[in-house]
C-alpha positions as CSV (number, residue, x, y, z in Angstrom):
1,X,255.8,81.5,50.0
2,X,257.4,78.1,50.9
3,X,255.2,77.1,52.0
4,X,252.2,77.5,49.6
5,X,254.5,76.2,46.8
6,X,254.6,72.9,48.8
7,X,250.8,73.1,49.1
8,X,250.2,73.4,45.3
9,X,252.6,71.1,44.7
10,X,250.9,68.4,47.0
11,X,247.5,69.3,45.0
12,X,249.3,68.3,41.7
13,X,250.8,65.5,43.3
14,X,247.2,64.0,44.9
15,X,244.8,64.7,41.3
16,X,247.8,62.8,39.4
17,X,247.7,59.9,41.8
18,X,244.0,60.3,41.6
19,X,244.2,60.8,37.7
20,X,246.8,57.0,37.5
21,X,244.5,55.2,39.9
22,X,240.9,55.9,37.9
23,X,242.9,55.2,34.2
24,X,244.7,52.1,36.3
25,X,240.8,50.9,37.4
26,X,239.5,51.8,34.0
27,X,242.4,49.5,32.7
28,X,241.7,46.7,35.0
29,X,237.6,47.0,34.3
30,X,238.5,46.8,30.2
31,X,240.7,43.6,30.9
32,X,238.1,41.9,33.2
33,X,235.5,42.3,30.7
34,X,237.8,41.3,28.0
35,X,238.9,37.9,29.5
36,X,235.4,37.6,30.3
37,X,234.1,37.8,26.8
38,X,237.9,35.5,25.7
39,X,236.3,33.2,28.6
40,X,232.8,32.6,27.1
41,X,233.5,32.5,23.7
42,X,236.2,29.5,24.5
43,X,233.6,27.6,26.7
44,X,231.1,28.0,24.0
45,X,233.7,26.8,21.6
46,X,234.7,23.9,23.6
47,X,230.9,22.8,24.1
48,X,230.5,22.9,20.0
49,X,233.0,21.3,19.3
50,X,232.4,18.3,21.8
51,X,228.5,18.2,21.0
52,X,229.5,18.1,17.0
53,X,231.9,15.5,18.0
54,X,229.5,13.8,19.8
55,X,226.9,13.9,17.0
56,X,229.6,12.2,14.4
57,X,230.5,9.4,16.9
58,X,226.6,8.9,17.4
59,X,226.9,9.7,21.4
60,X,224.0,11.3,22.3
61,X,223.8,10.2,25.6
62,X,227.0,12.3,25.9
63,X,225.3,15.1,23.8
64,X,222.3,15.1,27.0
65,X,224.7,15.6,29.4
66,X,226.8,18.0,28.3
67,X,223.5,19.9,27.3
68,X,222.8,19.5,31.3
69,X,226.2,21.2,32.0
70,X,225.7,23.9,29.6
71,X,222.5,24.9,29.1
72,X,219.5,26.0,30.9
73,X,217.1,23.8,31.2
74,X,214.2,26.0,29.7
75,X,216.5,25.8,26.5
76,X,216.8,22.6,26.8
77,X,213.1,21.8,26.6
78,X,213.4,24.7,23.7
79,X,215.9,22.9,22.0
80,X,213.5,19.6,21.7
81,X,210.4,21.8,20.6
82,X,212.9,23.3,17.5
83,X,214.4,19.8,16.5
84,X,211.0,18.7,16.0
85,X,210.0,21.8,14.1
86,X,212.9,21.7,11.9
87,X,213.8,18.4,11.5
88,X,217.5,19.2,12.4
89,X,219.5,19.5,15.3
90,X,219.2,23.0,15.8
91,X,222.2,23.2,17.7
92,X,224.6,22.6,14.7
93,X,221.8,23.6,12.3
94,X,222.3,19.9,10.6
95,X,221.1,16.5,10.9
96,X,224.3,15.1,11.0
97,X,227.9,16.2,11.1
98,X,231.1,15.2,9.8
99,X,234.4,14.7,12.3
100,X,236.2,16.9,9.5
101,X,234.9,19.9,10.0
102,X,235.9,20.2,14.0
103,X,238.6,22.5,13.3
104,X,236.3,24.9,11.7
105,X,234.3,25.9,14.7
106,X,234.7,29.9,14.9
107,X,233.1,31.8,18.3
108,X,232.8,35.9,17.7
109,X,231.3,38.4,20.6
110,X,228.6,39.8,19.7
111,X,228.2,42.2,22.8
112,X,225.5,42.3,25.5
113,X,226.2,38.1,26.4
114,X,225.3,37.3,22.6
115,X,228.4,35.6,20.6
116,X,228.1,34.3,16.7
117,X,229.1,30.2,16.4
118,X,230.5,29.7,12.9
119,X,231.5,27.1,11.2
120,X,231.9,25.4,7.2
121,X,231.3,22.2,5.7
122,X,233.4,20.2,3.6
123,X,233.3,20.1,0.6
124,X,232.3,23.9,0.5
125,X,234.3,26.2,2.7
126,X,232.8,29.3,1.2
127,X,229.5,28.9,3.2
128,X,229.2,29.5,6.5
129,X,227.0,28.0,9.0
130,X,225.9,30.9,11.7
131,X,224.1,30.3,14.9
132,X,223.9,33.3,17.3
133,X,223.7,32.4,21.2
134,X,223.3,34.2,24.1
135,X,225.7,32.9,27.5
136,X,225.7,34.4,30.9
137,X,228.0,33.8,34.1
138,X,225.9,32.0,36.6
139,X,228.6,31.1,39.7
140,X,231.2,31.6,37.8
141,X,230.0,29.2,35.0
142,X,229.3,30.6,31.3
143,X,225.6,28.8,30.5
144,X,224.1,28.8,27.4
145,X,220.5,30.6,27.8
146,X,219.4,31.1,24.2
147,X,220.1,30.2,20.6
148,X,218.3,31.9,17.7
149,X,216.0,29.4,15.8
150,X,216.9,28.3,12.6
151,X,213.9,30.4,10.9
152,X,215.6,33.9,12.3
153,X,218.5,33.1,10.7
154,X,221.5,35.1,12.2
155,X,219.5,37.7,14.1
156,X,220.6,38.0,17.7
157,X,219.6,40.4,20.8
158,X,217.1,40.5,23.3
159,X,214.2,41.5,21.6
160,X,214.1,37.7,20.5
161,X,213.1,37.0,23.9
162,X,210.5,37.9,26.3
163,X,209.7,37.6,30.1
164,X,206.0,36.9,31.1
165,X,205.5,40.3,32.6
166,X,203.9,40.6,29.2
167,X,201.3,38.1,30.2
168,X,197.7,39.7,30.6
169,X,196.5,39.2,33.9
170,X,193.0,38.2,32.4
171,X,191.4,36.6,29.3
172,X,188.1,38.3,27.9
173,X,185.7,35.5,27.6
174,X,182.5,37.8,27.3
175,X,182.9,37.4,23.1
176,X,184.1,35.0,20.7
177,X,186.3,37.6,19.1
178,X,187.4,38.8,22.6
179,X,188.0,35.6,23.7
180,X,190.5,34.4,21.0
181,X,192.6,37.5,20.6
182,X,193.6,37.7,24.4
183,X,193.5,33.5,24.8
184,X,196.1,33.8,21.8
185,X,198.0,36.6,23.9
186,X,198.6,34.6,26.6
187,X,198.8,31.4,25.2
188,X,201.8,32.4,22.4
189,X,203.8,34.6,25.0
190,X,204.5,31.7,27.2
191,X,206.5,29.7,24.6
192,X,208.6,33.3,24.0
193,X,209.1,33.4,27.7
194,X,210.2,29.6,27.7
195,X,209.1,29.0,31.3
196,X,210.4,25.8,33.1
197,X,206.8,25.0,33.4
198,X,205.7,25.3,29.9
199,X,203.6,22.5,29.5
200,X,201.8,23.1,32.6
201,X,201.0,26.6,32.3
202,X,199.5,25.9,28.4
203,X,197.6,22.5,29.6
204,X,196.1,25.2,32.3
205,X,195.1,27.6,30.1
206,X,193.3,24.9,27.7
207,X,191.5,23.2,30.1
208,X,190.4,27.3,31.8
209,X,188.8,28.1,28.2
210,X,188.3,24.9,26.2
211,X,185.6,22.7,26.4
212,X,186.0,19.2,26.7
213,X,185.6,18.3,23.4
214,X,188.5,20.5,22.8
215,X,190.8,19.1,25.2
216,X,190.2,15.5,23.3
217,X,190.9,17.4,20.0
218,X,194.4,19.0,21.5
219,X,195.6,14.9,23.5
220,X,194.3,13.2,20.3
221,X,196.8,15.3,18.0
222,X,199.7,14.6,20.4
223,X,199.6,11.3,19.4
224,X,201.4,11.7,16.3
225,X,204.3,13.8,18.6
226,X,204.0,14.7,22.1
227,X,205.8,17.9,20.9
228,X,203.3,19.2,18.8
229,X,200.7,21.8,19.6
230,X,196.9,21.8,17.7
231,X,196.4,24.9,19.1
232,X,199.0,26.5,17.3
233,X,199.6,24.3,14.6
234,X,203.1,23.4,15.2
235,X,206.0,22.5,18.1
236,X,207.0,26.0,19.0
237,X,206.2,29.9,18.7
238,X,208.2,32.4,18.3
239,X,208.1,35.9,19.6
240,X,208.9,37.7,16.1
241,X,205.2,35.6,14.9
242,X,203.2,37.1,17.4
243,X,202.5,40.6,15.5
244,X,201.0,38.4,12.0
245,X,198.6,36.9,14.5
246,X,195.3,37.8,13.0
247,X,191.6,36.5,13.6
248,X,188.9,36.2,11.3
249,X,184.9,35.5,12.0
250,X,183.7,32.9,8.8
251,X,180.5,32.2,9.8
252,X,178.0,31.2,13.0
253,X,180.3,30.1,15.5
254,X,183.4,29.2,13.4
255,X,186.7,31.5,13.1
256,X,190.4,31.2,11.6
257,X,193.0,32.2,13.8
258,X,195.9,32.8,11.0
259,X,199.6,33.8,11.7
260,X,202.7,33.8,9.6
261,X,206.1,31.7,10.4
262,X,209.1,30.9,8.8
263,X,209.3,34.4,7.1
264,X,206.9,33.7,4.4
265,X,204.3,30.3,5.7
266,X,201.0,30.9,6.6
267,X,199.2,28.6,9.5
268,X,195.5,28.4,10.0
269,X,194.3,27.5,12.6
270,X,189.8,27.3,12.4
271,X,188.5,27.4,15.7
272,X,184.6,26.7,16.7
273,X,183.0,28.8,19.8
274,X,180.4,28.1,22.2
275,X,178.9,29.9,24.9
276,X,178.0,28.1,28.4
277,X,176.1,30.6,31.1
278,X,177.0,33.8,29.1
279,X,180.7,32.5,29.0
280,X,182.6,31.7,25.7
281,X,184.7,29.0,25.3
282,X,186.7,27.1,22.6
283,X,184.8,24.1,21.9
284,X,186.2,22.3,18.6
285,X,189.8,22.9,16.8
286,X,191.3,21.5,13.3
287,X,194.1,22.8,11.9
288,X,195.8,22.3,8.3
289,X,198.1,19.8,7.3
290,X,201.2,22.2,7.3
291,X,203.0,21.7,10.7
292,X,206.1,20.3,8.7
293,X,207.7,22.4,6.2
């Protein structure tokens, strides 16, 4: 009888130091992820507040290298293709900034490596300035991967991003219509993807399926910014655009590739076609004068 007491009272003894050990680990996993999440939001803070500080003072060789430290480069090149776009620094959402409103500078987790940057300008405190960003821990390191485009406003997750699994592993060059619709695919997806190679993998893709002609059109409209894009009509594309992407035959060989940004503005983009030993290709390109908004 002793002795069985003794055993039961062992088995009560081992599940309750079992029971204190998982609630102890739970405990410990809660306040590692919440120091994680204090960590990032402070490191994100700190870098607003020092570019914002930077853009008062005028330092923007400062402002490139503490972009270097804390951003990936892909955003970085993202970052250029959006001030152009916008005509802003999209990283404060402004074209300037005033040294008075450094205290205001509010980070807020979001969850899943998103956090919500906040701030107000004098004179109205009312209005807040959001800018949702996504950070992840690379050795240790929070870096800045992502932030939303002015034109999405404050919407934040994934699904604003892509990864070039979605890339078809061929174009359809054996019809005009064909041609365009998966050209377009492929072409658009690799700005949502932000490769480090961005440039490279578009210039590959024009000189695949435009004709020479074409290639002069695309260089000769660089000229007025090496940022902008004929083929698309503007400096950057975003992955919530590529679903209004819609292509119309207008007559012979000519055809409007159309697609809606900024919410509400429609781009068109007319496109010529001709075909070379039963291949299509794009062979002249204009665009109307709406790149800026």
């Amino acid at each position: 009888m002793k002795s069985k007491i003794i055993y039961l009272l062992s088995v009560v003894l081992y599940f309750s130091c079992n029971c204190q050990g998982q609630t102890s680990q739970k405990t410990i996993s809660v306040k590692t992820k919440q120091a994680e999440e204090k960590d990032a939001s402070q490191t994100i803070k700190n870098f607003y507040v020092s570019y914002a500080s930077n853009v008062s003072n005028g330092f923007d060789a400062k402002n490139d290298l503490l972009m270097t430290e804390n951003m990936t480069q892909e955003l970085i090149a993202k970052v250029y293709r959006m001030r152009e776009a916008t005509q802003s620094d999209p990283i404060i959402r402004a074209q300037d900034f005033n040294s008075k409103d450094l205290n205001y500078f509010n980070v807020k987790h979001l969850g899943s490596g998103w956090y919500m940057v906040s701030y107000t300008r004098n004179p109205d405190r009312s209005k807040r300035i959001e800018i949702p960003v996504k950070a992840i821990d690379v050795n240790g390191k929070f870096i800045i991967t992502y932030i939303t485009p002015e034109w999405n406003n404050s919407q934040f997750g994934d699904s604003l991003m892509c990864t070039l699994k979605a890339v078809p592993q061929t174009i359809d060059s054996s019809n005009p219509m064909s041609l365009l619709k998966t050209f377009y695919d492929a072409y658009t997806i690799q700005y949502c993807a932000m490769p480090i190679d961005l440039s490279s993998r578009l210039n590959t893709l024009c000189k695949e399926y435009c004709t020479l002609n074409a290639l002069d059109e695309i260089q000769k409209a660089r000229e007025k910014s090496t940022a902008y894009d004929l083929m698309i009509n503007y400096f950057d594309f975003d992955i919530l655009w590529r679903p209004t992407l819609t292509f119309t035959h207008l007559k012979g060989d000519e055809y409007k590739v159309s697609y809606t940004k900024w919410q509400d503005v429609t781009t068109n983009i007319y496109i010529s076609i001709i075909k070379k030993d039963g291949i299509y290709f794009i062979d002249n390109i204009s665009a109307e004068e709406n790149a800026y908004i």
